[in-house]
TIDREN-719599 format. One record per residue (C-alpha): residue number from 1; x, y, z; residue in one letter. Coordinates in Angstrom, 2 decimals, m for minus. Each point is the difference from the previous one (the first is absolute). Layout:
<pts>
+-----+---------+---------+---------+--------+
! num !       X !       Y !       Z ! residu !
+-----+---------+---------+---------+--------+
! NUM !       X !       Y !       Z !      a !
...
+-----+---------+---------+---------+--------+
</pts>
This chain:
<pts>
+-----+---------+---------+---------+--------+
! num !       X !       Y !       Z ! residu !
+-----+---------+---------+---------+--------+
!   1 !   m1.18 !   m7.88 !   55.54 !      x !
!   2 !    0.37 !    1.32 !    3.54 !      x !
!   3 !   m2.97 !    0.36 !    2.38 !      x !
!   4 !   m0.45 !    0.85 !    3.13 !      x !
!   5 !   m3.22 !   m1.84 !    1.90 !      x !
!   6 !   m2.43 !    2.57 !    1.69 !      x !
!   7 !   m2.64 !   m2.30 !    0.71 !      x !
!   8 !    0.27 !    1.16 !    3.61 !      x !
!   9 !    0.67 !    3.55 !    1.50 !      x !
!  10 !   m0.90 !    0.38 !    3.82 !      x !
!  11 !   m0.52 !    2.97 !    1.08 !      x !
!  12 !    1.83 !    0.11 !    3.87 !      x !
!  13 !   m0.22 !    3.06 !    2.46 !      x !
!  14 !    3.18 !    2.10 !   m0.14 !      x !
!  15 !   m1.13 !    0.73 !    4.30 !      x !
!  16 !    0.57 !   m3.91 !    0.82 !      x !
!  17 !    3.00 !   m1.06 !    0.18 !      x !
!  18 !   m0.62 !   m3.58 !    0.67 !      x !
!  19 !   m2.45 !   m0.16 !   m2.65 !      x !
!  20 !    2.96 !    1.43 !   m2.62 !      x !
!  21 !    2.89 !   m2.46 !    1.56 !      x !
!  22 !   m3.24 !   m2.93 !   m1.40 !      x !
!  23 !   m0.27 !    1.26 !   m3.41 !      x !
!  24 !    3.61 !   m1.32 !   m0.25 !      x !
!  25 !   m1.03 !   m3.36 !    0.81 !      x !
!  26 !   m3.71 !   m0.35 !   m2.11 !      x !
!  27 !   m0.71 !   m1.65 !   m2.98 !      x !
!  28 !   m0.85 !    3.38 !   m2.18 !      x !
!  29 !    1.61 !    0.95 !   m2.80 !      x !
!  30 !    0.41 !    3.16 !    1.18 !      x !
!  31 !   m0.55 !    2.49 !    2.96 !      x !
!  32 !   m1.67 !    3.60 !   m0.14 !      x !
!  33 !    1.66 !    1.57 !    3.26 !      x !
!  34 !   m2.97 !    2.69 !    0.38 !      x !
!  35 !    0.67 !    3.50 !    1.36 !      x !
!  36 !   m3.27 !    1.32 !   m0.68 !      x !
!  37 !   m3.53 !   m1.59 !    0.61 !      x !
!  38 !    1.02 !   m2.17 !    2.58 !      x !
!  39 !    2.05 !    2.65 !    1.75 !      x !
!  40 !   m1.53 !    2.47 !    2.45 !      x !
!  41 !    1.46 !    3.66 !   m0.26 !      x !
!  42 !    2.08 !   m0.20 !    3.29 !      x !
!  43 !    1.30 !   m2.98 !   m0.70 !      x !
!  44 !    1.43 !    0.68 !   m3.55 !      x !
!  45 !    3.33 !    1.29 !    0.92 !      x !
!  46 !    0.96 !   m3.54 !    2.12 !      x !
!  47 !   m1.50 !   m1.78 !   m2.90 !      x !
!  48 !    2.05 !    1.47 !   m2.71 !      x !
!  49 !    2.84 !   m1.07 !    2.36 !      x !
!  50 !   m0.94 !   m3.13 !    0.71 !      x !
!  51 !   m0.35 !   m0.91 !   m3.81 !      x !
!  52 !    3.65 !    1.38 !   m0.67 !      x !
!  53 !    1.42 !   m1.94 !    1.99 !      x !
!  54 !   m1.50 !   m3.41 !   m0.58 !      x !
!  55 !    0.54 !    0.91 !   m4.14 !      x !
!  56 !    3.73 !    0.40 !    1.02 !      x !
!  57 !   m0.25 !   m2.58 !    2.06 !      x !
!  58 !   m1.08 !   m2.59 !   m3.25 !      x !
!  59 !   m0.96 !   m3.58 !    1.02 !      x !
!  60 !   m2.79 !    0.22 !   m2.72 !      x !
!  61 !    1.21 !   m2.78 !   m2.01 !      x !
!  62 !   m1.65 !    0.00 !   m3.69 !      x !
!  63 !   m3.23 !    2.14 !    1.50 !      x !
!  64 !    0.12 !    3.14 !   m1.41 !      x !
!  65 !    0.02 !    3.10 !    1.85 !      x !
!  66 !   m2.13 !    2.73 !   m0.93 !      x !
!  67 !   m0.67 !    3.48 !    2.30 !      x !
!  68 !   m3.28 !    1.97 !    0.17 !      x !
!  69 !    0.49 !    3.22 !    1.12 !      x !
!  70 !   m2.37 !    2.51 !    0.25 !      x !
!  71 !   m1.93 !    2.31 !   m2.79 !      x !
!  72 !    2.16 !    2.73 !   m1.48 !      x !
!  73 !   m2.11 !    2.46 !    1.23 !      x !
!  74 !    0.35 !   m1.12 !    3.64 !      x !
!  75 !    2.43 !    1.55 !    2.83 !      x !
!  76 !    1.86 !   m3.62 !   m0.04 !      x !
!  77 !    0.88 !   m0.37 !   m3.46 !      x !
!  78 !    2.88 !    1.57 !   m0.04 !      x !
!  79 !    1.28 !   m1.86 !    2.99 !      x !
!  80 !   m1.08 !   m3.38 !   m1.74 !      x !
!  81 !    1.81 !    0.70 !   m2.91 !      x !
!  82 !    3.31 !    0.57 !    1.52 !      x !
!  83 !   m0.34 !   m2.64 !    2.19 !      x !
!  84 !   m0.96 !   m2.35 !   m2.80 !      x !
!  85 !    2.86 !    0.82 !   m2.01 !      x !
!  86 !    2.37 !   m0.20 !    3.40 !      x !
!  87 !   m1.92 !   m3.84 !    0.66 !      x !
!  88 !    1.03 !   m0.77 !   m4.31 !      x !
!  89 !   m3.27 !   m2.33 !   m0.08 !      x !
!  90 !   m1.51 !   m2.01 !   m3.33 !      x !
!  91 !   m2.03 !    3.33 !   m0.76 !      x !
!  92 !   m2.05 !    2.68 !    1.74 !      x !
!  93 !   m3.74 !   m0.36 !   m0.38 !      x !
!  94 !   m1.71 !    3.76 !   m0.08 !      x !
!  95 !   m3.67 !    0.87 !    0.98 !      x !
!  96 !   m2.66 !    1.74 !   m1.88 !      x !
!  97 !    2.21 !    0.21 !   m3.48 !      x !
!  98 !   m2.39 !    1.15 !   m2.17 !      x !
!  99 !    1.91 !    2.48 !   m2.79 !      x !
! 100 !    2.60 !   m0.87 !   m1.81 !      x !
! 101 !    2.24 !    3.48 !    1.46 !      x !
! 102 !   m0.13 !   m2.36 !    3.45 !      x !
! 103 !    2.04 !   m2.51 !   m1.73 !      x !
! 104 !    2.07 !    2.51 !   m1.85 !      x !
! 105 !    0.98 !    2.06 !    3.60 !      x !
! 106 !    0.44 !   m3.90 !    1.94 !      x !
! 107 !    2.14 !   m0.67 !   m2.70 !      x !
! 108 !    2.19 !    3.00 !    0.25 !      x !
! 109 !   m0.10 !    0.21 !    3.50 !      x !
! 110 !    1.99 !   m3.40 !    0.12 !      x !
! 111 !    2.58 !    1.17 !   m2.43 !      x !
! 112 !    0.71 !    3.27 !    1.64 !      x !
! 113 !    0.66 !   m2.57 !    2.79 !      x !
! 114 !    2.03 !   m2.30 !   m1.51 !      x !
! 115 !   m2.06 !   m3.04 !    0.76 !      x !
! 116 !    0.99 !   m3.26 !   m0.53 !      x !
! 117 !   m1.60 !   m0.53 !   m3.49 !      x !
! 118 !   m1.01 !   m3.59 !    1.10 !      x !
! 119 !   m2.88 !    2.15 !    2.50 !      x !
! 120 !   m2.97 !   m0.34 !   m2.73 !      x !
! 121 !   m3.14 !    2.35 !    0.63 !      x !
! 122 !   m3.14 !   m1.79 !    0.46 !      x !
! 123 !   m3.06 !    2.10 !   m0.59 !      x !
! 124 !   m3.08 !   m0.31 !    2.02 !      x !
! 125 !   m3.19 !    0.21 !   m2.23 !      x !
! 126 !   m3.69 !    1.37 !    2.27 !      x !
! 127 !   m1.31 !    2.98 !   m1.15 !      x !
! 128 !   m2.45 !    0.35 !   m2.54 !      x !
! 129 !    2.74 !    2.69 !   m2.11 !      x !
! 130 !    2.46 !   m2.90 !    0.40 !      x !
! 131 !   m2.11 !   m2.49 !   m2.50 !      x !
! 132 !   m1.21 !    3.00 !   m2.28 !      x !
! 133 !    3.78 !    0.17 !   m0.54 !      x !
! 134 !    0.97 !   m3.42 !    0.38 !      x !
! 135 !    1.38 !   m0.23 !   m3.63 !      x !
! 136 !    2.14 !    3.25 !    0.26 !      x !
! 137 !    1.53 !   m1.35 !    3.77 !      x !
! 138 !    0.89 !   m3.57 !   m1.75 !      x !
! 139 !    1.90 !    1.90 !   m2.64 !      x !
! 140 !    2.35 !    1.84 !    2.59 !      x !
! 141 !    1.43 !   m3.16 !   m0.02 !      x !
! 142 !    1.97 !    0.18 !   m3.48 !      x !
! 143 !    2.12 !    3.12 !    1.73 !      x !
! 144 !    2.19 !   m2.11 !    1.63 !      x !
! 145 !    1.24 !    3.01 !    2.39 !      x !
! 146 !   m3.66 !   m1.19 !    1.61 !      x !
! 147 !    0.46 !   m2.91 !    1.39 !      x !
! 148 !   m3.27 !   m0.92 !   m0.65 !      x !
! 149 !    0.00 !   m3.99 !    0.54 !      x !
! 150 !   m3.63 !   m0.32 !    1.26 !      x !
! 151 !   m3.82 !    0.74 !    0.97 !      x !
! 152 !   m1.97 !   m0.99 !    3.45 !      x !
! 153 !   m3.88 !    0.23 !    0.11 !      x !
! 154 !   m1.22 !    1.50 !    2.64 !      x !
! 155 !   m3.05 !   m1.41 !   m0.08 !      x !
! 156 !   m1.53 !    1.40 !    3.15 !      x !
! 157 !    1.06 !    3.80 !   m0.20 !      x !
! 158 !   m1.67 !   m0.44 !   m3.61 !      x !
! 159 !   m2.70 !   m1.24 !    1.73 !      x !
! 160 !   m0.55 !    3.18 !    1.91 !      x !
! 161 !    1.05 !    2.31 !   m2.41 !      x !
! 162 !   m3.11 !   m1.26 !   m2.18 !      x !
! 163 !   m2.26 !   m1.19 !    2.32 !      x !
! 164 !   m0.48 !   m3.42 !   m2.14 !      x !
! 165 !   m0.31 !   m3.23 !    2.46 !      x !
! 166 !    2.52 !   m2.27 !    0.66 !      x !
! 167 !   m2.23 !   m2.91 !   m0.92 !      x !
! 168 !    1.05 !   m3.47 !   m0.58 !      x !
! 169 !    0.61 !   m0.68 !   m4.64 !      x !
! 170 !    1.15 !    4.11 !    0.75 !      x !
! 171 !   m2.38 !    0.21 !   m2.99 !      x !
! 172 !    0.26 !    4.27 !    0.94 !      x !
! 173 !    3.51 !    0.07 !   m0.40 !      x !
! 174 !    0.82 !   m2.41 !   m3.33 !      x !
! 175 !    0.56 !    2.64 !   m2.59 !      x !
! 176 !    2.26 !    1.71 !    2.52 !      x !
! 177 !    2.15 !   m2.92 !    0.56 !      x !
! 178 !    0.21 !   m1.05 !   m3.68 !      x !
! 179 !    0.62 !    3.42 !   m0.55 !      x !
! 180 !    3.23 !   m0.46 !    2.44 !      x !
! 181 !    1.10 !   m3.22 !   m1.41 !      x !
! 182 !   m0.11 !    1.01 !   m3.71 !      x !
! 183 !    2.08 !    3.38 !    0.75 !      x !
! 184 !    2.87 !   m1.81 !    1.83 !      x !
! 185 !    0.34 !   m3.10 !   m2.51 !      x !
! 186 !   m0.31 !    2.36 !   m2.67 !      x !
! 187 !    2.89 !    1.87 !    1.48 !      x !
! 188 !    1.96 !   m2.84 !    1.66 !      x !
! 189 !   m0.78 !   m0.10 !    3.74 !      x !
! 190 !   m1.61 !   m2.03 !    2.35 !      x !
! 191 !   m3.13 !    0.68 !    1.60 !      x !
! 192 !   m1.11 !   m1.53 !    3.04 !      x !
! 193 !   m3.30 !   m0.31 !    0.99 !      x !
! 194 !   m1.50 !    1.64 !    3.80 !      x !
! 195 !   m0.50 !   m1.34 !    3.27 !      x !
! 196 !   m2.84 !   m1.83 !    1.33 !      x !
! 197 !   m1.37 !    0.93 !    2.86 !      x !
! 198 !   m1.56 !   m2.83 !    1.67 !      x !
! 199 !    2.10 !   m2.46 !    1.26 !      x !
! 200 !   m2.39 !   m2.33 !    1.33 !      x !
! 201 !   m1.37 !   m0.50 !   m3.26 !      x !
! 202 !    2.21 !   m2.28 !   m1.75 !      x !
! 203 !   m1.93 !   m1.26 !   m2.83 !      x !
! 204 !   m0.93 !    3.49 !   m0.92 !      x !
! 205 !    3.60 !    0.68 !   m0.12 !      x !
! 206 !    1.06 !   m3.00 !   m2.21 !      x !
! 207 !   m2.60 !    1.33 !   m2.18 !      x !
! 208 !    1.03 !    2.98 !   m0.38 !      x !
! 209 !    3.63 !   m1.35 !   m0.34 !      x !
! 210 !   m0.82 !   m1.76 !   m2.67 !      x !
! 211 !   m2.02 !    2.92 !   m1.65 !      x !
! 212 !    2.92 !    1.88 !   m0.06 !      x !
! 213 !    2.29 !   m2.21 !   m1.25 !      x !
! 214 !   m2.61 !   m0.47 !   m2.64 !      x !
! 215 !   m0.02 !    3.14 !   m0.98 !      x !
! 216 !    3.89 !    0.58 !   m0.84 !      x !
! 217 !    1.00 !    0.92 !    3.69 !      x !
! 218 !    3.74 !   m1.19 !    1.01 !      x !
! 219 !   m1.27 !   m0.12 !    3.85 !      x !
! 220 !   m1.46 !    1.47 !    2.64 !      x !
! 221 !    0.58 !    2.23 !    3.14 !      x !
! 222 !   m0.69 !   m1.84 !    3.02 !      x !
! 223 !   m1.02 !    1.33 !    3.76 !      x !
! 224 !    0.49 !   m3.32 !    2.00 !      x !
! 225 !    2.46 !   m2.74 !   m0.18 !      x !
! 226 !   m2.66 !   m2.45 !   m0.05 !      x !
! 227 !   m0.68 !    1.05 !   m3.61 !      x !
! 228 !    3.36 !   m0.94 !   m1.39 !      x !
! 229 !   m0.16 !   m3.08 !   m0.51 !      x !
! 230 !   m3.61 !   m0.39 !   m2.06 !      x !
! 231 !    1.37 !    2.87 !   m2.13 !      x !
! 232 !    3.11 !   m1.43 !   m1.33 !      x !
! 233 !   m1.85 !   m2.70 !   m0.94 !      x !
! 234 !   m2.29 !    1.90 !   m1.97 !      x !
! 235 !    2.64 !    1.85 !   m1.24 !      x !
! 236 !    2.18 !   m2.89 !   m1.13 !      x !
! 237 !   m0.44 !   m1.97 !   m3.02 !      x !
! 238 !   m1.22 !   m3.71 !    0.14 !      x !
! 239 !    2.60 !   m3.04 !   m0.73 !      x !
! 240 !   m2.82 !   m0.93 !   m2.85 !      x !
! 241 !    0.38 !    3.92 !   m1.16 !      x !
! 242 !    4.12 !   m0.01 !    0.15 !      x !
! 243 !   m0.37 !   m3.65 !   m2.15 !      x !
! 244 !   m1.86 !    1.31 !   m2.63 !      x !
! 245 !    2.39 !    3.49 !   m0.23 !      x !
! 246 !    2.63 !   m2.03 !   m0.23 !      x !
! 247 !   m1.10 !   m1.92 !   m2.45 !      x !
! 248 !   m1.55 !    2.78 !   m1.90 !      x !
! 249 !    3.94 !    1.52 !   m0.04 !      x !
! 250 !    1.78 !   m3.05 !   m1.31 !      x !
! 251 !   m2.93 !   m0.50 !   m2.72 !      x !
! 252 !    0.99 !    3.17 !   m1.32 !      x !
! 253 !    3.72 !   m0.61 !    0.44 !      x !
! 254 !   m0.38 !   m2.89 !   m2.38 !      x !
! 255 !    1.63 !    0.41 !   m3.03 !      x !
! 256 !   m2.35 !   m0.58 !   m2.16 !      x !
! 257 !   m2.08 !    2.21 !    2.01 !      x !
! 258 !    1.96 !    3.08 !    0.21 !      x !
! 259 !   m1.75 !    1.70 !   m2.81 !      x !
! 260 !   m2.85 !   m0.70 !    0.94 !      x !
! 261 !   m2.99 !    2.00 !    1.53 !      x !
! 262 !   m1.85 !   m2.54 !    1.37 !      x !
! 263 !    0.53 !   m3.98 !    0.48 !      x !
! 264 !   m2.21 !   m2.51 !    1.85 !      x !
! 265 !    0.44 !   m1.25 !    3.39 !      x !
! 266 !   m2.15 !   m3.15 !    1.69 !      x !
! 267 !   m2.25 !    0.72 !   m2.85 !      x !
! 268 !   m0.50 !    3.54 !    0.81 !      x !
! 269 !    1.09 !    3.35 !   m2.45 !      x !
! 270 !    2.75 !    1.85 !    1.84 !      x !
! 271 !    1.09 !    3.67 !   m1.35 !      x !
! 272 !    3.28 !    1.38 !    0.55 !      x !
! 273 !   m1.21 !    2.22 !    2.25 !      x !
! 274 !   m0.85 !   m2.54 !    2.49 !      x !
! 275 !    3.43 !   m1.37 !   m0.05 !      x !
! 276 !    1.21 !    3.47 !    0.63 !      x !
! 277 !   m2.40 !    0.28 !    2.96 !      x !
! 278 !    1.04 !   m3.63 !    1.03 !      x !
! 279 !    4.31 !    1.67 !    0.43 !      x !
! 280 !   m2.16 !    2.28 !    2.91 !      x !
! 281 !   m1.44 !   m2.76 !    1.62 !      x !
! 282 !    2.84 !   m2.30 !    0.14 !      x !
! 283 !    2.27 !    3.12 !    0.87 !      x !
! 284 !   m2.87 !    0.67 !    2.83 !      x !
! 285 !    0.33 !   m3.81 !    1.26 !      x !
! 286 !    3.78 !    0.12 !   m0.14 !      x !
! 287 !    0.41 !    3.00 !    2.09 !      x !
! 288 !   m2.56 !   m1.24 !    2.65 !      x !
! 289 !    1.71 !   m3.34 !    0.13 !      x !
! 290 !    3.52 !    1.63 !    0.17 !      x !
! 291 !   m1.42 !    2.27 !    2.73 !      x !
! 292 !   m0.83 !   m2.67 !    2.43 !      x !
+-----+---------+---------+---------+--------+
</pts>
């Protein structure tokens, strides 16, 4: 089994170059190099530039590399596009996907262009029509000419798209996020949970780390380096949770076991569905221990 940890993506603005020559040298799984948000108009041309060059440039080590560019419907997309495909990153992550013909145009858009077919497309999920069609987006991912590898929440444009509070449990927003996390396991993506906004506040964002870990996430987009660290752990499985998958697996591997559907471990019942859940985690724990 071969996984890739995304307990940590950073987002990092494409208009500072300093900040982009760090993200080679933090402790995140993986960088979002962001054209968009973070980017002001006149600046997007030297930003798309500057992220080019320092994707060319590699240095990134195990982190992976991911792209934002700007919403299709935007002057810059085009622009992004090409210059993502030029920069051959991890993937491209694209705003405001909320219809499954977005995917279907990204996706042909990067074979008319002959991109390298390791550039995945990660779809960003914040509009209200995005988790009415959640199910059909996630499913865009069995064409493989899609590229679809994965969703982001963007929690805060959901926010304001709805006009529900960011308040702290996000008891406004659960249904939408299970709704997110169902989809893409269903399908066979990853789904990582949004940003927090407060970065003062770090026991409300351990919380909510560990909500959405909780609730099937496989990380979390990060605004501040400062949050790395607190979300890998939450991210990460325990030694005492690796022990028991791993014990779980060779249970089952017994011989006398093999037919089985369920054996006893340390006095507890253990279905082979956990042990099938416990190859994840100890694939998880590998790949984070082979990473470092």
């Amino acid at each position: 089994m071969t996984i890739r940890p995304r307990r940590s993506m950073l987002y990092m603005p494409g208009s500072n170059a300093r900040a982009l020559e760090k993200a080679k040298t933090l402790p995140a799984d993986g960088v979002i190099l962001d054209l968009e948000d973070s980017v002001a108009p006149d600046a997007k041309a030297t930003a798309r530039a500057q992220i080019v060059q320092t994707v060319r440039a590699g240095g990134f080590g195990h982190r992976e590399v991911i792209i934002r560019t700007n919403a299709t419907d935007t002057p810059w997309f085009g622009d992004d596009l090409d210059a993502a495909v030029a920069a051959r990153p991890d993937g491209v992550l694209v705003p405001k996907i909320s219809t499954p013909g977005q995917i279907e145009m990204i996706g042909q858009r990067l074979l008319d262009m002959h991109a390298d077919l390791r550039v995945r497309l990660w779809a960003l999920i914040e509009t209200p029509t995005a988790i009415f069609n959640i199910r059909e987006l996630a499913a865009e991912a069995h064409d493989s000419e899609s590229r679809l590898a994965c969703f982001v929440i963007g929690t805060n444009d959901i926010a304001k798209e709805t006009r529900a509070r960011l308040v702290p449990g996000r008891a406004p927003m659960l249904p939408w996020l299970m709704s997110c996390v169902l989809a893409a396991h269903a399908y066979g993506i990853d789904v990582l949970d949004g940003v927090y906004n407060n970065i003062a506040d770090t026991e409300g964002f351990a919380a909510e780390c560990a909500q959405g870990r909780d609730m099937g996430f496989d990380g979390k987009t990060l605004i501040h380096p400062n949050q790395i660290e607190p979300c890998n752990a939450a991210f990460s499985p325990s030694p005492d949770e690796v022990a028991q998958a791993r014990k779980a697996i060779a249970a089952f591997d017994l011989p006398e076991n093999r037919d089985k559907g369920v054996v006893q471990i340390d006095g507890r019942m253990v279905e082979r569905l956990h042990a099938e859940m416990a190859l994840r985690t100890v694939a998880i724990a590998e790949a984070i221990e082979k990473a470092r």
